[in-house]
N, C-alpha and C positions, 0 to 999 in steps of 0.2 A: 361626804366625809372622806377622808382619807383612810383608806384602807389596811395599805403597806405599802412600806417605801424599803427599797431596795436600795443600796450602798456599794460600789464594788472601786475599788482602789482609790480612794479619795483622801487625801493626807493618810492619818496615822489609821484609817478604817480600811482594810484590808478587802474585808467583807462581812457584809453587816444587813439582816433583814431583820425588816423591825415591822411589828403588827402589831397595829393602833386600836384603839375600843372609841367607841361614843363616846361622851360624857369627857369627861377632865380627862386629860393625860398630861401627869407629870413626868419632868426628865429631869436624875440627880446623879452624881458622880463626883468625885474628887476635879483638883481646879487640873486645868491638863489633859482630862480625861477623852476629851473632843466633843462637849456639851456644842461650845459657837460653832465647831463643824458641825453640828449636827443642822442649826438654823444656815449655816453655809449650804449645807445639801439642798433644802427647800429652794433656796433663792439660785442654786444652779440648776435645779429642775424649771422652775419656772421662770428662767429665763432674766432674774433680778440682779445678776452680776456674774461677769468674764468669770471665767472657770479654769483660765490657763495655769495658775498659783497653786490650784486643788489639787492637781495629778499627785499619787504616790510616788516616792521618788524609785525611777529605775521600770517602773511601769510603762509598757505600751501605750494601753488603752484604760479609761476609767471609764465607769457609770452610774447615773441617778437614774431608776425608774419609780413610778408612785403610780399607785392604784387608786384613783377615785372611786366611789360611789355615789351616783348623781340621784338625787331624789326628786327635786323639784323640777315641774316642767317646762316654766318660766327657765330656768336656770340648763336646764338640757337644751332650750331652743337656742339660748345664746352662746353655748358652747358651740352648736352645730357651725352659727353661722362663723362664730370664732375661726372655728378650724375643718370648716368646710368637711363636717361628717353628717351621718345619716341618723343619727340614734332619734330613735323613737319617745315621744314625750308621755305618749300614753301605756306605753311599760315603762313604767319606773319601776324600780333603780334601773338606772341604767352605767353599764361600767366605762369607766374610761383610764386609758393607758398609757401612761407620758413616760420617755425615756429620753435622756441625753448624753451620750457618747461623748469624752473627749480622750483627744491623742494628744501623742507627745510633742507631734508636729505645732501643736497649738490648736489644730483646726476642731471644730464639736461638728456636731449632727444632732438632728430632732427628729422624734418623731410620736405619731398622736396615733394609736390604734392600729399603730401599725402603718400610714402611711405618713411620708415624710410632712415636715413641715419648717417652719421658716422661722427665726427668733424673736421677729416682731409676734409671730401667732402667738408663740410661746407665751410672750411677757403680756398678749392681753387677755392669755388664759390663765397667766397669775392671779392677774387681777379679780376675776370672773370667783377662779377658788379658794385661796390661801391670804390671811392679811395678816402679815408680820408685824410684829412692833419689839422692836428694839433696833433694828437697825435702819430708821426714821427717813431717809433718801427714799424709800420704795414702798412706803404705807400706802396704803389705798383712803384714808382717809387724810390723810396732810395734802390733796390734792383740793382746789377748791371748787371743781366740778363735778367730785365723788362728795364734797359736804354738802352739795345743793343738792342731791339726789339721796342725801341722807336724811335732810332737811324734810326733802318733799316727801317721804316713807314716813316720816315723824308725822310730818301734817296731815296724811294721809289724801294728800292732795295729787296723787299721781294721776288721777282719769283728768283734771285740771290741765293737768303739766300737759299730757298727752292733745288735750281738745286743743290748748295749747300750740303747740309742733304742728298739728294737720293745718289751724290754721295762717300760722305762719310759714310753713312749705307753699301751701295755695298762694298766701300773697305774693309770697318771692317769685314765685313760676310766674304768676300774672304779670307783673311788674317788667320780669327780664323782659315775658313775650312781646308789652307793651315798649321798651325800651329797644327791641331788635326792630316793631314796628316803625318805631318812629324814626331811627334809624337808616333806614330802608323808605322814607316816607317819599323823599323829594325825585329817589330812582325809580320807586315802582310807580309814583304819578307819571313820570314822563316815558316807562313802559307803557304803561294804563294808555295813554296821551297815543303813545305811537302805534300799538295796534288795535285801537278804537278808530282810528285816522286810516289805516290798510284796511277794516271791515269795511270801513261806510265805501270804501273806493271801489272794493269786488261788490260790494251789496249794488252799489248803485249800476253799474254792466249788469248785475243777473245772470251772469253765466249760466249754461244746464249741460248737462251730460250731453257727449253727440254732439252738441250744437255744432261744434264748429267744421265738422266733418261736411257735415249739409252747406254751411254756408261757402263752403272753399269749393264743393262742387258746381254751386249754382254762379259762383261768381267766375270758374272759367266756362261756361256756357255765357252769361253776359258779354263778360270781355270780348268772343270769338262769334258774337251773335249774327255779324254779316258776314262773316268768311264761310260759317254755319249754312247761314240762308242760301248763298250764294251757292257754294257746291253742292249741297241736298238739292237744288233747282234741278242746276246742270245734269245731276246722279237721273233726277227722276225725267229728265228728257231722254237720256240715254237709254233707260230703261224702258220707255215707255210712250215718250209723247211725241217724237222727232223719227221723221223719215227716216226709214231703215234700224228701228228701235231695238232694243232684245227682243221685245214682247214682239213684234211684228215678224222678226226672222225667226224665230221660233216657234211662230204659229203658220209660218211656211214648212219648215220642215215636218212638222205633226199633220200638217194636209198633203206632206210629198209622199214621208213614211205608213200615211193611212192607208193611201193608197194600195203602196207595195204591198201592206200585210194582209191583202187581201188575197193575192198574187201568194205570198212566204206567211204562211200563218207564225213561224217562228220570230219573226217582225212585232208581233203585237204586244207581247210587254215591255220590250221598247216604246213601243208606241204610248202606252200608257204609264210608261215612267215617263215621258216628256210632256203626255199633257198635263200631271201632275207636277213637273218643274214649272210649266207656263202657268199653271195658275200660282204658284208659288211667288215668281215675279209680279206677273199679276198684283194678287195682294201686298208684297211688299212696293212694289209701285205706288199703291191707292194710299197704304198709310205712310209713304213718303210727302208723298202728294199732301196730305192733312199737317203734316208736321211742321212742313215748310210755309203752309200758310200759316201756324198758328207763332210764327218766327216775329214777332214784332219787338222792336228795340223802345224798354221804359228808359229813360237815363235816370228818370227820378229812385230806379230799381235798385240799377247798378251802382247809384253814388248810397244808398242806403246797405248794399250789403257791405260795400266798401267799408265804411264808413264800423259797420258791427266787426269787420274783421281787424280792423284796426284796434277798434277797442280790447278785442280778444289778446290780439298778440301786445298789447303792453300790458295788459295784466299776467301775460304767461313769461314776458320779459323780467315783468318783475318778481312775481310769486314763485314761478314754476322753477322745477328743481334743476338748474343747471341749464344747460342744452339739451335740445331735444325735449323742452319741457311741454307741458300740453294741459286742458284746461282742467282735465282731472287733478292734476297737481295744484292749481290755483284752489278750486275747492276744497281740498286736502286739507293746503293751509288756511284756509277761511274757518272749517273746522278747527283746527289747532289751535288759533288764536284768539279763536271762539270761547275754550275751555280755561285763556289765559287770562282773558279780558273777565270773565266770571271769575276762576280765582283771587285775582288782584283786587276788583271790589269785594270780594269779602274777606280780605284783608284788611281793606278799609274798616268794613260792617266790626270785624273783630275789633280795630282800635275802639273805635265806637264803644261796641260790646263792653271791652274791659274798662274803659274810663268808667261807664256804669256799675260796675261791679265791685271795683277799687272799696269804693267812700263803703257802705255798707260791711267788705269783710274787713275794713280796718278798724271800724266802729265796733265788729263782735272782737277783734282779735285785742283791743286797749279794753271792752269789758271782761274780757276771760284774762288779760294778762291783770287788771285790777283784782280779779278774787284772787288773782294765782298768789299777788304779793301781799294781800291782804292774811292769806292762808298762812304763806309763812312767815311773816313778819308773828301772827297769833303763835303759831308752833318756837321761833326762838325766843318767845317772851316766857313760854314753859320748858320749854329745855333747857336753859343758863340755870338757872334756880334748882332745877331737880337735877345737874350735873354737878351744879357746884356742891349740893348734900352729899352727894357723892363721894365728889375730893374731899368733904373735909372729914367724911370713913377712912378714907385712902393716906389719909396725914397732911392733906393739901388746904388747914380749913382757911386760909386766907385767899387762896386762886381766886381769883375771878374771871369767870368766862364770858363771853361778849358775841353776838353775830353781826358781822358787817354786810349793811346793805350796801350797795351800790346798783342807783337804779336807771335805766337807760334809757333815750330816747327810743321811740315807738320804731322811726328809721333804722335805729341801729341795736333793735332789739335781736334776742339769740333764738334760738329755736327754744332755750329753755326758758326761756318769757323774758321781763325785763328788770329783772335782778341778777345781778353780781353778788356774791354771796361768800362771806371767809370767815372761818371761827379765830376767835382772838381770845388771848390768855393773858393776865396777869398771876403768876404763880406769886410772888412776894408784896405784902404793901409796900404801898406807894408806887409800885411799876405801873406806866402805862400797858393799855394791854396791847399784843403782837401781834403777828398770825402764830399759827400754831405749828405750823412747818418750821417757825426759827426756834423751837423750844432747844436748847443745847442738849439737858442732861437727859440720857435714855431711860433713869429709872422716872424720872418726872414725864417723862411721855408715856411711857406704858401704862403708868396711873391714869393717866388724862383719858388716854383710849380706853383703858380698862372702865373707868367711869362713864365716859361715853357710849361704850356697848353695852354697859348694864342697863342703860335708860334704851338704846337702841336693839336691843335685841331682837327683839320679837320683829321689827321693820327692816332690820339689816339681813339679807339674802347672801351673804359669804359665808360659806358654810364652815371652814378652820380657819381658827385664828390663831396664831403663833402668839406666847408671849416672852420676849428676854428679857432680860436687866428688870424687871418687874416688879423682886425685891432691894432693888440695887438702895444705901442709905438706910435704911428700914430695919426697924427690930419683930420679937418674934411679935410682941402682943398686934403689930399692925400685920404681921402675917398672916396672923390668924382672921383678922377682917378681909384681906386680898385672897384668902382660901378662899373665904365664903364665898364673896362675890365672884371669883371663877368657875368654882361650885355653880351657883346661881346664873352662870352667863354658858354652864355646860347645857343647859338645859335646855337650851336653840342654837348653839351650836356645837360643834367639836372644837375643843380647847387643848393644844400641847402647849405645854409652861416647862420650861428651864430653869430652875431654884438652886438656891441654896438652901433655904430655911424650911425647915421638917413642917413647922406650922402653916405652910403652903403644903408641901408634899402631899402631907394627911391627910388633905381635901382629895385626890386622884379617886379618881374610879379605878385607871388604869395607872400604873407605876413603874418606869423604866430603867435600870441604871444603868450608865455609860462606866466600863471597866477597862483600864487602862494597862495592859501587861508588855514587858520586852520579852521578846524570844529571838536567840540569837542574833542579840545588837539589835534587831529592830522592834520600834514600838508597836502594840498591835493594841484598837481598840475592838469592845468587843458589847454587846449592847444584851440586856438580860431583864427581860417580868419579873420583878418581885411581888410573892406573895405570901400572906402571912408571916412565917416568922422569920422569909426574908425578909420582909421591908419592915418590920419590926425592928431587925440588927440593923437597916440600911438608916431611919430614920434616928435610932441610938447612936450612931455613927456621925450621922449630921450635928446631933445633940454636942456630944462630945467627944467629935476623933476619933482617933484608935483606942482610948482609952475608955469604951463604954463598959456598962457593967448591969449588974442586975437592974440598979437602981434607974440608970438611962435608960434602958429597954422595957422598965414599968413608965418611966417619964413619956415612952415613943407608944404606947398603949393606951395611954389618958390620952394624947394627942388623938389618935384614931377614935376613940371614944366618944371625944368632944368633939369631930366632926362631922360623927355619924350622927349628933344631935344636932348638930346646928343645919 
């Protein structure tokens, strides 16, 4: 509910707070008094019309704030996301704060609890809180995707509506991913194609860590295997096997110096560092000697290692990273392609996957979209007949009310299933009937809603409803039927009404009047509770002018009497 709304330099309202009750509130004043501003404030608070025309004249700055009280937690969760706050569903009530600034510049500002926000927020947190009717461009109902949603609260089909949506979100997602698949079908085969075709090529060489280290060593020992042989021969004659050898003059000097240190003992570890070199020769002689015989040329050897070195370097030509590449990098990418060549077939496996998937949830989504419309096709065959009893409370008894279906192929179904949905009116015989957004006169639409939220009430989740022009045409005896049922429609929500006719007023829980004074040249409205034996004069007043009298003011006391009966 709306709490209070705050007022500050807005046409002829200077400033003005105004604290609303539950149940009915009416609002009455003289014509002038700034009643339509008062419906002008709502719709600049929430966002439902430019506000440049509103300033007071000579004023800076104006503003509208309004204090909500959120009760419902359905109704807090979709504020939050509205307007990106944090309020809490499981303390309810919870408060919320709208304010909107305008300058003389033209420019406004918004803001929700204090942090800013943006005019789109604004106008779909109109929607969320406040339904006006009388100035019919900005209903929440003349829309024909708030009457499908009104529709579906009547039928009580909304878990429907919802199984609905989930399964029509899932189809959509499948469908695209299958459509990006396919897509994408004839590229990712001839990716598929070309690095299935670079696996088999490394797979088939076998590459291994090291390998090619070894094979690069043992292939310059092949290549140089006679130069090899040849000079190791020479090396171990030198050393050992040919006249005048290391090993032979060496073993002259250790029999020359033996001698001496027999003679210099200081000789002798000389002497035994040299027989220790000569055997060193010695043995490196002997396994000179082995090595060189074991020197024999395979050619079948050398053309086999060739042969793997070859293989190596075009796979590192092709794979490896750049220059300088090497066979770790070929295995690298064998792995990488590895994980690519996996992904891409189960890419495939997926098209596969969803084509399987497809038939089945479109099977469930035309059985649930069947109840969905079956649901409300039942619910507008009960709603037309119990609205139009309604209207003909209301003074409408010839309207006839109608729901249009329009019902859509499965392909070009909505999230809200596959009905298209609009309420349509005949207010006079022999009219075809319309949609209900072209109704011209404002007192006839406020009827219509007004009879439409008394059968909706209890399923409709907007918690104030404005109503203007309401009694617009209408005398008192049908005022007193339109008390009642606002009366009766206060009872699930919070109701302000703007009248003229006492036999409305009557009904108010709550009773406002708009007071209209000049003070030095300028007009100043001024907003004031009536109770008791004010709204007693206020309701004589409405009776008959300024000319009331004992007898109006007992007239504006039966009125109260007979509403607190009815």
């Amino acid at each position: 509910m709306l709490r209070e709304l705050h007022i500050n330099n807005l046409a002829v309202i200077e400033d003005a707070r105004v604290e609303l009750g539950d149940g009915l509130n009416c609002i009455t004043g003289q014509t002038g008094a700034g009643k339509s501003l008062f419906i002008g404030a709502f719709e600049v608070l929430l966002g439902m019309r430019s506000a440049g025309d509103l300033l007071r004249d000579g004023a800076a700055e104006g503003r509208v704030s309004g204090v909500f009280e959120l009760n419902d937690p359905d109704m807090i969760e979709q504020v939050n996301a509205t307007a990106d706050l944090s309020l809490d569903p499981a303390h309810a009530p919870e408060e919320l704060l709208i304010t909107r600034k305008l300058f003389a510049s033209g420019r406004t500002s918004v803001s929700v609890n204090g942090q800013p926000a943006t005019l789109g927020m604004l106008a779909r947190l109109g929607e969320l809180l406040v339904d006006v009717h009388g100035q019919h461009d900005h209903q929440y109902l003349l829309k024909p995707h708030n009457q499908l949603v009104m529709l579906d609260r009547f039928a009580e089909c909304e878990p429907l509506r919802k199984r609905f949506g989930s399964l029509h979100r899932e189809l959509h997602e499948l469908r695209q991913r299958r459509a990006e698949l396919e897509a994408s079908a004839t590229l990712r085969r001839q990716q598929l194609e070309l690095y299935e075709f670079q696996a088999e090529e490394i797979d088939a060489v076998e590459p291994t860590v090291g390998e090619y280290a070894e094979l690069d060593a043992r292939y310059r020992v092949l290549s140089n295997l006679e130069r090899i042989k040849r000079e190791s021969g020479q090396a171990y004659s030198v050393m050992y096997e040919s006249e005048g050898s290391v090993a032979e003059r060496m073993q002259v000097v250790v029999g020359l110096l033996g001698e001496l240190s027999e003679l210099d003992g200081e000789l002798a570890p000389i002497v035994e560092d040299l027989r220790g070199a000569l055997a060193q020769v010695q043995d490196a002689s002997f396994s000179l000697s082995r090595y060189a015989s074991r020197l024999d040329l395979d050619p079948a050897e050398i053309e086999e290692v060739e042969d793997r070195l070859n293989a190596l370097n075009r796979l590192i030509q092709k794979y490896g990273s750049a220059a300088g590449g090497s066979v770790d990098d070929v295995l690298a990418y064998r792995d990488q392609i590895g994980e690519e060549i996996a992904k891409l077939r189960s890419q495939s496996d997926d098209l596969a996957s969803i084509e399987d998937q497809l038939a089945p949830l479109e099977a469930q989504l035309n059985e649930v979209g069947g109840q969905l419309s079956a649901a409300r096709q039942a619910a507008a065959d009960k709603l037309c007949p119990a609205v139009e009893a309604q209207l003909g409370e209301l003074g409408m008894a010839d309207a006839k009310l109608a729901v249009s279906f329009e019902t859509l192929a499965q392909g070009g179904a909505l999230a809200t299933g596959f009905d298209e949905v609009e309420l349509l009116i005949a207010t006079n015989p022999g009219q075809s009937p319309k949609p209900l957004r072209r109704i011209a006169s404002g007192g006839e639409l406020s009827r219509v809603m007004l009879a439409l939220k008394s059968i909706l009430a209890q399923s409709d989740r907007i918690s104030v409803l404005v109503f203007d022009e309401i009694d617009a045409n209408i005398g008192g005896r049908m005022g007193t039927v339109i008390g009642g049922k606002l009366r009766a429609l206060a009872q699930h929500h919070q109701v302000l009404c703007i009248t003229h006719l006492p036999q409305i007023a009557a009904y108010a829980g709550h009773h406002l009047k708009l007071l209209k004074n000049v003070d030095a040249g300028r007009a100043r409205t001024e907003v004031h509770v009536l109770l008791d034996k004010q709204r007693i004069d206020e309701l004589a007043e409405m009776l008959a002018g300024k000319s009331k009298s004992a007898t109006t003011r007992k007239q504006a006391r039966e009125l109260l009497s007979l509403a607190e009966k009815n």
